[in-house]
C-alpha positions in Angstrom: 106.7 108.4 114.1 105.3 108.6 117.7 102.0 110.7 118.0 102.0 114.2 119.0 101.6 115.2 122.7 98.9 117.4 123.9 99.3 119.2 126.8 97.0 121.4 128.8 98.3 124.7 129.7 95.0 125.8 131.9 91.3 125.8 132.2 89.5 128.3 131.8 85.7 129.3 131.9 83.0 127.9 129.5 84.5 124.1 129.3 87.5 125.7 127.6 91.6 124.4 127.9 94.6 126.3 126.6 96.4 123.6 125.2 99.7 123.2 123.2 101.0 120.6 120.8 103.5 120.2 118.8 102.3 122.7 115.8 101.8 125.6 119.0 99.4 126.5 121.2 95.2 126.4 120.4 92.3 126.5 122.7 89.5 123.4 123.1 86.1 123.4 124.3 85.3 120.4 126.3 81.2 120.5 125.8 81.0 121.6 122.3 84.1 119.7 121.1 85.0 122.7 119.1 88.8 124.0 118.4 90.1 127.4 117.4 93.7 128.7 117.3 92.4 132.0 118.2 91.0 133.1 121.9 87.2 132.4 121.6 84.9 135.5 121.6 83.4 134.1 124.6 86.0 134.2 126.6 87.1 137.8 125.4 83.6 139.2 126.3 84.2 137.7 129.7 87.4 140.0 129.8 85.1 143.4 129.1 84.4 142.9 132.8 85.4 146.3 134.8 88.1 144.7 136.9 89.7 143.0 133.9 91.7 144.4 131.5 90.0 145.6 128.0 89.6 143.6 125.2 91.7 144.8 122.8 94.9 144.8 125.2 94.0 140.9 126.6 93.7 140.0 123.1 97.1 141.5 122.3 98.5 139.7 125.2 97.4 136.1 124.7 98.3 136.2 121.2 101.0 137.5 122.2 101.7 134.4 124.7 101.1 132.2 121.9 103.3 133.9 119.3 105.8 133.1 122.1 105.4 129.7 122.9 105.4 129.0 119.4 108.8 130.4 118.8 110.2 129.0 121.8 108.5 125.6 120.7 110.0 126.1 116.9 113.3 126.9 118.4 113.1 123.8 120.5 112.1 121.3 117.8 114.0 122.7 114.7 112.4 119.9 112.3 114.3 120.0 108.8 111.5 117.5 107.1 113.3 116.7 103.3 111.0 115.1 101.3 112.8 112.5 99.1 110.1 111.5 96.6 106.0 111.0 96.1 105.0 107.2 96.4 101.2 107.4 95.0 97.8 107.3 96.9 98.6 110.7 98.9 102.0 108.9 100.4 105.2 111.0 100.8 108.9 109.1 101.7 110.5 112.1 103.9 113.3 112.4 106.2 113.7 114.6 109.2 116.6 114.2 112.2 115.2 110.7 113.2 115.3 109.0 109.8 113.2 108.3 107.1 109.4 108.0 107.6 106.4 107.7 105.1 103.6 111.0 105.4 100.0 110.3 103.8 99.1 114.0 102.7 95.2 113.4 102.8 94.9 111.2 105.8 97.9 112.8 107.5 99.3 110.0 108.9 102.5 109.1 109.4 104.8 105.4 109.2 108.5 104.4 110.3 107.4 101.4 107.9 106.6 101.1 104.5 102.5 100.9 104.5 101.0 98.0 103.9 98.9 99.5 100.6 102.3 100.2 98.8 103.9 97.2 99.1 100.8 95.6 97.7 100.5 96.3 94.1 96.8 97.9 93.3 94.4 94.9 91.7 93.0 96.1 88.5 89.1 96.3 88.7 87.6 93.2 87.3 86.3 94.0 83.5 83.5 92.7 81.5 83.8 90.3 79.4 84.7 91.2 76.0 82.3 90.7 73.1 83.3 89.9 69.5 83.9 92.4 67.0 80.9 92.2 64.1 82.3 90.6 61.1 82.0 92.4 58.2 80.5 90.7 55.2 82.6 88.5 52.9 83.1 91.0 50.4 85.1 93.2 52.7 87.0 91.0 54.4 89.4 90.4 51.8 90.2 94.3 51.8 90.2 94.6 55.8 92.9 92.3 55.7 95.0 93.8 53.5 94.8 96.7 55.3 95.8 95.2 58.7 98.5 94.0 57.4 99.7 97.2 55.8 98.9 99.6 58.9 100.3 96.4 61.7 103.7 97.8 63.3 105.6 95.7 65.1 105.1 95.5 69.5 107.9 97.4 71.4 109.9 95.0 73.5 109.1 95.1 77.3 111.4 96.8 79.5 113.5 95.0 81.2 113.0 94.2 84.9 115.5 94.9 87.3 118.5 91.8 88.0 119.0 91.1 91.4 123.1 90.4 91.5 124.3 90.1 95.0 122.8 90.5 98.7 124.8 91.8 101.4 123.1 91.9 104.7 120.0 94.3 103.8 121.5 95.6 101.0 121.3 94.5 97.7 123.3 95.0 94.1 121.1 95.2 91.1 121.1 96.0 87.2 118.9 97.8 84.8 119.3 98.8 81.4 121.0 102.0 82.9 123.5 100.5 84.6 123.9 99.2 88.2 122.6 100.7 91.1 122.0 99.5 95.2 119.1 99.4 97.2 118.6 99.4 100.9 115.8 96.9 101.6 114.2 98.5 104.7 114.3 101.7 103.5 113.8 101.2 99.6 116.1 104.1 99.0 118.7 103.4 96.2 122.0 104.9 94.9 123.7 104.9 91.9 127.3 105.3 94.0 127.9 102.3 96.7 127.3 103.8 100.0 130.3 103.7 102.9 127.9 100.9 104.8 127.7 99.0 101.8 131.2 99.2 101.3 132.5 97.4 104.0 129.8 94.9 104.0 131.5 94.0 100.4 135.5 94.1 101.5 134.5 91.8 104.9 132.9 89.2 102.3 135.8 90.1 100.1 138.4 89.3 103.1 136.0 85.9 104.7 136.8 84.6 101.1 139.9 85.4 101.0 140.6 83.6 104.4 138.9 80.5 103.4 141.1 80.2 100.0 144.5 80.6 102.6 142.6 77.9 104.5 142.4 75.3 101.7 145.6 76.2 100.8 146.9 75.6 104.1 144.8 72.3 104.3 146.6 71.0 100.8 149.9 71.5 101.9 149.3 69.7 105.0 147.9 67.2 103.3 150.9 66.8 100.9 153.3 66.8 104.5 151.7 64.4 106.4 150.9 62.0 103.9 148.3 59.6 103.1 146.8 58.7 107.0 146.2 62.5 107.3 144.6 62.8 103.5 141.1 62.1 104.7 141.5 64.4 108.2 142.5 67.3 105.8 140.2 67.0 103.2 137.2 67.1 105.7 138.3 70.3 107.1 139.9 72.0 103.7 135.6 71.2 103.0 134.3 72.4 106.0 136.2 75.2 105.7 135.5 76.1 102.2 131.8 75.5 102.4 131.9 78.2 105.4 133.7 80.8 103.5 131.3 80.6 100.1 128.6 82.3 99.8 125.4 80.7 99.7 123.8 78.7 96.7 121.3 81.0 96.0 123.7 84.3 96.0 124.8 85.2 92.6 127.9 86.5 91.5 129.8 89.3 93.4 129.1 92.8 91.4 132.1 93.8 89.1 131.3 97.0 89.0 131.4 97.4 92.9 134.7 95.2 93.0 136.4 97.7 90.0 135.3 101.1 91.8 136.9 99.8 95.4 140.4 98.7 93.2 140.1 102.7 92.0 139.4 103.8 95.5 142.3 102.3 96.7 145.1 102.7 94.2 143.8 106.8 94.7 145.2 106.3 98.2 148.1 104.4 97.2 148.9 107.8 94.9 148.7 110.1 97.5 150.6 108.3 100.0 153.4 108.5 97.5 153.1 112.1 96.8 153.1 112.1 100.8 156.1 110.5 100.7 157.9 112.4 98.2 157.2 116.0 100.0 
């Protein structure tokens, strides 16, 4: 998010500006470094003068003025801020008509990026060392075993870390115990439904792989046509061409559950052409 702009309206007596940002329009002292978003008494005893107007109506007419300019500055800028959740340490993730920015509530500033203190996890503080426990005499240790093992209940299991499935540009398909969700990884935002970007990332990967198997295809039969001088010449490329149109080594499987919701999505279409058809 770009800073906001401060503009100076006029300059008036004492070291004082009128000046307007973008939350409206406030008054600065230029000596005493001070702020107000009301006129300054100073400058309204200066207006008791007898060729000025009184106090009570110059007051009414500045704030007025400002009143104003804030509406006509509201109306201008229109922000609808959404905030989509709370990160920790004072951060917000929000979302106004630009995109999706981070807000630190207690410093108040603002990040088109992730900050760098979130994407670090938080170090634990460093403990003491632990000391033994006192053992108890031998005469009790006999029964302070028996009741361990009568009060010891078995650990819950750890849950279970997210599985990264498949990676499609900055986009990525992963599993939980709930189910499978997606992830945008510049904007950390995920989605239990594949979004329409994501979507046609998936069918153009879908379509480059169904390309290359037409192209080994192709390369086989030629192959078989041609006969043994061309075997070697078609082989090569039937490779080259495979190797292009798979995905790479480190890329796991596609995502079934993203391959079985676009086969819905399209025989739903399929449907209502028909019933198009039949009316």
């Amino acid at each position: 998010m770009a800073s906001a702009q401060v503009q100076v309206l006029q300059e008036l007596d004492g070291g004082w500006l009128q000046c307007q940002d973008t939350q409206g329009v406030f008054f600065y002292n230029t000596v005493t470094k001070q702020s107000s978003d009301q006129v300054p008494n100073e400058l309204l005893q200066q207006q008791q003068q007898p060729q000025q107007q009184p106090q009570q109506q110059m007051q009414q007419q500045m704030q007025q003025q400002v009143q104003h300019q804030g509406q006509e500055q509201a109306a201008e800028a229109n922000p609808q801020v959404q905030v989509l959740r709370e990160l920790g340490g004072g951060w917000l993730q929000c979302q106004d008509a630009q995109g999706v920015y981070y807000f630190n509530q207690v410093t108040q500033q603002s990040s088109d990026d992730l900050p760098a203190e979130l994407r670090m996890p938080a170090q634990p503080p460093a403990q003491p060392p632990a000391q033994p426990p006192a053992q108890p005499p031998a005469s009790m240790q006999g029964a302070c075993h028996s009741y361990a093992q009568q009060t010891q209940q078995p650990e819950a299991a750890p849950a279970s870390k997210p599985k990264l499935k498949q990676r499609l540009g900055e986009w990525m398909i992963c599993e939980d115990a709930q189910g499978e969700f997606y992830m945008n990884a510049r904007t950390q935002q995920s989605f239990d439904q594949p979004p329409p970007e994501l979507v046609q990332l998936y069918r153009a990967a879908q379509q480059q792989k169904e390309c290359g198997s037409q192209q080994a295809a192709y390369g086989a039969q030629q192959q078989k046509a041609y006969g043994a001088p061309q075997a070697a010449y078609g082989a090569q490329q039937t490779a080259t061409r495979q190797a292009a149109a798979q995905p790479a080594p480190s890329q796991p499987a596609p995502s079934h559950h993203l391959h079985m919701w676009l086969q819905q999505q399209q025989q739903a279409q399929q449907q209502q052409q028909q019933q198009q058809r039949y009316r």
